[in-house]
C-alpha positions in Angstrom: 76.5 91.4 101.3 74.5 90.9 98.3 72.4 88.3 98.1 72.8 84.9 96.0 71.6 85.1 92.7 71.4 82.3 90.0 72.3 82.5 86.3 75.6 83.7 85.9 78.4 83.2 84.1 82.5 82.9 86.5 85.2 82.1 84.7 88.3 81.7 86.7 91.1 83.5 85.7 94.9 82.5 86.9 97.4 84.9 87.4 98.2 88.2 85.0 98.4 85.4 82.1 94.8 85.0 82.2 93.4 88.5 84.0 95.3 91.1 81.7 94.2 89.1 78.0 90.8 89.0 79.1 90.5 93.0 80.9 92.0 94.3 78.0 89.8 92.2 75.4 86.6 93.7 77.2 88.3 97.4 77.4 89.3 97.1 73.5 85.2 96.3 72.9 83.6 98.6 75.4 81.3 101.4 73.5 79.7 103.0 76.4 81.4 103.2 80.4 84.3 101.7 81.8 84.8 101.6 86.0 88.4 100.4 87.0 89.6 100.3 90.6 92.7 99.2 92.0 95.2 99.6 94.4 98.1 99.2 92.4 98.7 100.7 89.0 102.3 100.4 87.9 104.1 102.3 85.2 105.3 98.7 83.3 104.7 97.2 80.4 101.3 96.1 81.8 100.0 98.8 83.4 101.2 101.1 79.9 99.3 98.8 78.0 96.0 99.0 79.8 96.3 102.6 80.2 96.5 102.8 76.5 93.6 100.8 75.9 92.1 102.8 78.4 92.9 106.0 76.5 91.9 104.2 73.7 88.4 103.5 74.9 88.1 107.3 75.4 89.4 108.0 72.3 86.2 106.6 71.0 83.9 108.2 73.2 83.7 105.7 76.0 83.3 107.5 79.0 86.1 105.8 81.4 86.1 105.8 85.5 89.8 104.9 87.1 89.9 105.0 90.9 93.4 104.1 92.1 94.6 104.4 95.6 96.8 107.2 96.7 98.8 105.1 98.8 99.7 101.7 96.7 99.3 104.2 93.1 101.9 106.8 94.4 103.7 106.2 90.9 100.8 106.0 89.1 100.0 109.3 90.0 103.5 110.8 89.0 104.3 108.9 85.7 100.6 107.4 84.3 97.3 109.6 85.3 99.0 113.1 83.6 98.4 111.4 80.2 95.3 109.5 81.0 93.3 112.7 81.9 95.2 114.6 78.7 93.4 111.8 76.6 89.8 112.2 78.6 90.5 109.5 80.9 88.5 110.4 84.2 90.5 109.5 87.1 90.2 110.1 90.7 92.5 109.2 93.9 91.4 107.9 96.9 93.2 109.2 100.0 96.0 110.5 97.8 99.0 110.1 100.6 100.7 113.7 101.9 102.5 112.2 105.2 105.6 109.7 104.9 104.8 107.9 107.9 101.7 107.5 110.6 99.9 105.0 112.0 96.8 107.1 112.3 93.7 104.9 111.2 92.8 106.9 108.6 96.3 106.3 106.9 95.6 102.8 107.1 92.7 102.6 105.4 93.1 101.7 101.6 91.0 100.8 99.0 92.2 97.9 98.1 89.7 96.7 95.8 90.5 95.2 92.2 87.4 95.4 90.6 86.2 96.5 86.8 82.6 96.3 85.0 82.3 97.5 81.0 79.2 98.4 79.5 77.2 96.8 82.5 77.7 93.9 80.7 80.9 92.2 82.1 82.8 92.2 85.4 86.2 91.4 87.0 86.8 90.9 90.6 89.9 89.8 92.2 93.2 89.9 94.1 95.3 91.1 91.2 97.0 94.7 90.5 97.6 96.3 87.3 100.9 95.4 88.0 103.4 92.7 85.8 103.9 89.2 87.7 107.0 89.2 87.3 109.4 91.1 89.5 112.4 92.3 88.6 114.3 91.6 92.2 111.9 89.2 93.0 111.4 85.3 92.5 112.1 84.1 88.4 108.3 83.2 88.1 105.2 85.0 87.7 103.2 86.6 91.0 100.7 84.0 92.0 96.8 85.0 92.2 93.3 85.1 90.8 90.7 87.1 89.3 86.8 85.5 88.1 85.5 87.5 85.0 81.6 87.6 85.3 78.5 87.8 83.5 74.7 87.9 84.6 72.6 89.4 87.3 75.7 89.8 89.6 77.1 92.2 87.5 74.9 94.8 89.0 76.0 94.5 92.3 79.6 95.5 91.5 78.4 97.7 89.4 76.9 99.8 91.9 79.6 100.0 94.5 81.7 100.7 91.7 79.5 103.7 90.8 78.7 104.8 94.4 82.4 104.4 95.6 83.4 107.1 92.7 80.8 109.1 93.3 81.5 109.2 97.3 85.5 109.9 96.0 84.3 112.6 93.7 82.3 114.3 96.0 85.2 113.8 98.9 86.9 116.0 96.3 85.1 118.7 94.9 83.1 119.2 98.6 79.6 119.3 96.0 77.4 117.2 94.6 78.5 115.2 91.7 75.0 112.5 90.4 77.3 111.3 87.3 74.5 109.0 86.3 75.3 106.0 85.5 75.7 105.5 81.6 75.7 101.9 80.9 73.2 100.5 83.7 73.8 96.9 84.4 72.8 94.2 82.3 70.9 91.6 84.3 69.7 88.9 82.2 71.0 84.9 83.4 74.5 84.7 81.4 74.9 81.1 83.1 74.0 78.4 85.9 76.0 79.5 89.1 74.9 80.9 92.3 77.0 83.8 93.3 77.0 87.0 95.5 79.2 90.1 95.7 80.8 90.9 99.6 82.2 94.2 100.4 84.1 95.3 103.6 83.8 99.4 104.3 83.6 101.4 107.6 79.6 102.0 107.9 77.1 98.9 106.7 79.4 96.4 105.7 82.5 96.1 108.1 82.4 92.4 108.8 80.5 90.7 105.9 83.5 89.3 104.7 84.8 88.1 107.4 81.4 86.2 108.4 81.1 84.6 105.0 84.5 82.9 106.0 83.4 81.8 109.5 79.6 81.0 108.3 81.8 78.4 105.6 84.1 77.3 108.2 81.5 76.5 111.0 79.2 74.6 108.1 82.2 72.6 107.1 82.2 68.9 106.8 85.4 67.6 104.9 87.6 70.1 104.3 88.6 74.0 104.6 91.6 74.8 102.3 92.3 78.7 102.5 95.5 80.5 100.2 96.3 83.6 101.4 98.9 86.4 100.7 98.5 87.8 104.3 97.7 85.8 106.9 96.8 87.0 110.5 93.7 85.8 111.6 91.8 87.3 115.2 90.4 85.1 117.6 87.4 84.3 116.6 88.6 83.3 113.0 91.6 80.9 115.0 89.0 79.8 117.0 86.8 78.4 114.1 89.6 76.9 112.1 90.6 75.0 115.3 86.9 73.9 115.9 86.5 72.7 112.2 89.4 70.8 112.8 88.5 69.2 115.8 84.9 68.0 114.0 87.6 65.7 111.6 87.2 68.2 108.6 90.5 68.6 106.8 92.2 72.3 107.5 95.1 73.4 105.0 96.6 76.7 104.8 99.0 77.5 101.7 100.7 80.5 102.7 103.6 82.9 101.7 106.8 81.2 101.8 108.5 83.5 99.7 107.7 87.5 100.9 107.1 91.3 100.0 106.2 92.2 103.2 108.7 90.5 105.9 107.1 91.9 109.0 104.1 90.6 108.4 105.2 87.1 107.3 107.4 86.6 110.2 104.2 87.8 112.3 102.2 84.8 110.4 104.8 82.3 111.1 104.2 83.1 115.2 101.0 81.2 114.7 102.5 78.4 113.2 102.6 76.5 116.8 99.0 77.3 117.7 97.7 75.6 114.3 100.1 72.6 114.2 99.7 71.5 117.2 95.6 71.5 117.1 95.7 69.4 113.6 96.1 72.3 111.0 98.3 71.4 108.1 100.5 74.3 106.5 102.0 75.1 103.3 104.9 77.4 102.1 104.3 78.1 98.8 108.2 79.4 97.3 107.7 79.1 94.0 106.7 82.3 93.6 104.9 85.3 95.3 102.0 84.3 96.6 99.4 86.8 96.2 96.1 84.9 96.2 93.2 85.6 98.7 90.8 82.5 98.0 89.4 79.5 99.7 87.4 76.3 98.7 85.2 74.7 101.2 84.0 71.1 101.0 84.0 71.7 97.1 81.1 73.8 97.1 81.7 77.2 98.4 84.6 79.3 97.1 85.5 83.1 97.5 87.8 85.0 95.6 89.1 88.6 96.2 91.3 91.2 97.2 90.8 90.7 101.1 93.5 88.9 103.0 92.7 87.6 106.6 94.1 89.9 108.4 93.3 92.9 110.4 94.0 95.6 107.6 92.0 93.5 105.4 89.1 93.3 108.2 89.1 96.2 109.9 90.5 98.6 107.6 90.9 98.7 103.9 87.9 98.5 101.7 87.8 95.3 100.0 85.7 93.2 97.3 84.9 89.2 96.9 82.5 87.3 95.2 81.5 84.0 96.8 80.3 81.2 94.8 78.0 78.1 95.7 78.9 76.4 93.1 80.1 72.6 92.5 81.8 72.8 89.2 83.9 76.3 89.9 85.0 75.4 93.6 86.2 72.4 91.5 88.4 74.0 89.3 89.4 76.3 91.9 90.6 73.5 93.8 92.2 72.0 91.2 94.4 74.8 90.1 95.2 75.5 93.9 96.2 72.0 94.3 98.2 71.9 90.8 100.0 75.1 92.8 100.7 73.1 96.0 102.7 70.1 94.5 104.3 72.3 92.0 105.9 74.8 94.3 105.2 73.9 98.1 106.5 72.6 100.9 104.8 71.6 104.2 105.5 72.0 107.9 105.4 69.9 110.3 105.4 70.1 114.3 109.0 68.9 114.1 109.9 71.5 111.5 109.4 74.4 113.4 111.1 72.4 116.8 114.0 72.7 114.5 113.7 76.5 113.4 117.2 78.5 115.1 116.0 79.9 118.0 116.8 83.3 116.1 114.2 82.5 113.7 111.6 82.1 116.0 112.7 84.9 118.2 112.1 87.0 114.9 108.5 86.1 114.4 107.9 86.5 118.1 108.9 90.1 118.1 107.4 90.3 114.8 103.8 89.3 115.8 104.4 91.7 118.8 105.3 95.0 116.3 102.3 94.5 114.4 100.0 93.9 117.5 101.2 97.5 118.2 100.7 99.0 115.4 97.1 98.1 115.5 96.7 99.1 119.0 98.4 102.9 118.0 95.9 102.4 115.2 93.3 102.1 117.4 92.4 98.7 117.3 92.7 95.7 119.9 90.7 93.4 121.7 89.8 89.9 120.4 90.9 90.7 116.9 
């Protein structure tokens, strides 16, 4: 993790509405070095028109970085990335996928970072995907999630992973040294007031820091924990501190999926349903939409927002980028928004609701939670998480 630094600048941006405006403004003004990474990069309207702005960029000499992963960018790689490299976009894949199906951990581990820095000067880090909100065989309203645009010393942080990360790909690729100095170093003058630091999750130095920034929050808790998250499975150790936050009198909500993309790993989630009700924890569906958010607000002073969901391919696999703020004023509009999203388009459960649930239902999460328990132990992982 890096750490905290003062005088920056996080704006909190909601859903594609905000995200896309604001990415593309900064691509449209860039003059030196773009990096873009993300896991998703769809051939739609969206993803066209950043590619074009990206092409764009390079059209004026910017020199541009795209990293996309090979598993979640299989149709990027088909139908956008020919005509970003004929227009001097440079773009790499990582792990470009060759098998249809294993469980192999080297298959499961995705970058699933959505991160972007131009000119040193400005940064993005989030949960969302160059990727429209609105499905067309999904839910009639728009993918729900965040992203924080930022300015000021913290920029360099993300900058360098960014940097390192396609260098590490490059060289991954071409099996030879590949420097690609950076061009644009970061720009680290204060930009603002608030106290922030950049978390990573890899396989060497960094494979837990998320996850302890999470259970650090939790355990220092006082009046309330509220966590929304796209994909939740939590190990035992992050159950454990939930329940014990609880049980000090501090207020623990969870807004989850109620509406899902993935339906094994929902119905896996709902298994835990029992475990949290019945120790005090409140839960939220939220069915207005997708939910795709991976934040949390803690005691209105701590906040996090990111790409990693608490689960174990979040944890223990994928690479994955947050920034975590100390900050009063953003973990108030944060919470805000999220609660603005609760009343508008969730629905809670109660001890009684799930009582109620056809025994089908919950004979479905059962035997869900038990498939994706074996998938991590064929993947090679088990134990307490």
């Amino acid at each position: 993790m890096s750490a905290f630094v003062g005088g920056n600048a996080v704006t909190l941006l909601e859903n594609g509405a905000d995200y896309f405006p604001a990415l593309r403004e900064a691509i449209e003004a860039a003059e030196r070095e773009i990096f873009l990474e993300t896991y998703i990069f769809e051939n739609d309207g969206v993803g066209r028109t950043i590619a074009a702005a990206l092409s764009r960029a390079a059209a004026r000499g910017v020199a541009v970085r795209v990293l996309v992963d090979g598993f979640g960018g299989r149709s990027f790689v088909r139908a956008l990335m020919p005509g970003l490299l004929a227009d001097g976009v440079g773009v790499l894949i990582y792990r470009r996928e060759l098998e249809n199906f294993a469980l192999r951990r080297r298959r499961l581990r995705r970058m699933h970072r959505k991160l972007a820095v131009v000119d040193g000067r400005v940064a993005f880090v989030g949960g969302i995907n160059i990727i429209d909100d609105l499905t067309h065989d999904g839910p009639p309203n728009p993918r729900y999630d965040y992203a924080v645009r930022v300015e000021g010393p913290l920029v360099e942080p993300i900058l360098h992973s960014m940097h390192h990360l396609w260098r590490l790909v490059a060289w991954a690729g071409l099996r030879r040294r590949n420097p690609q100095p950076l061009i644009a170093p970061a720009r680290t003058e204060p930009a603002g007031s608030v106290r922030a630091g950049f978390l990573i999750r890899d396989n060497l130095r960094h494979r837990r820091d998320i996850e302890e920034a999470y259970l650090d929050a939790i355990d220092s808790a006082r009046r309330e924990v509220l966590i929304v998250c796209a994909y939740f499975f939590p190990g035992r150790r992050f159950r454990q501190a939930l329940v014990d936050a609880a049980a000090r009198g501090v207020e623990v909500r969870l807004l989850l999926q109620g509406v899902s993309d993935h339906p094994m790993l929902h119905y896996a989630t709902r298994a835990l349903y029992p475990f949290f009700l019945a120790r005090g924890i409140r839960l939220f569906e939220y069915r207005h939409s997708y939910l795709h958010a991976k934040v949390a607000v803690v005691d209105e002073r701590w906040a996090t927002v990111g790409s990693s969901n608490i689960d174990p391919f979040s944890l223990l696999l994928a690479r994955e980028a947050n920034v975590v703020i100390e900050d009063a004023g953003f973990a108030g509009r944060l919470r805000k928004s999220l609660e603005r999203a609760r009343a508008a388009g969730a629905r809670e459960l109660r001890r009684e609701d799930w009582g109620r649930l056809p025994r089908m239902g919950r004979a479905a999460s059962w035997l869900a939670y038990q498939c994706v328990r074996l998938a991590l132990g064929i993947a090679g992982y088990g134990g307490r998480h």
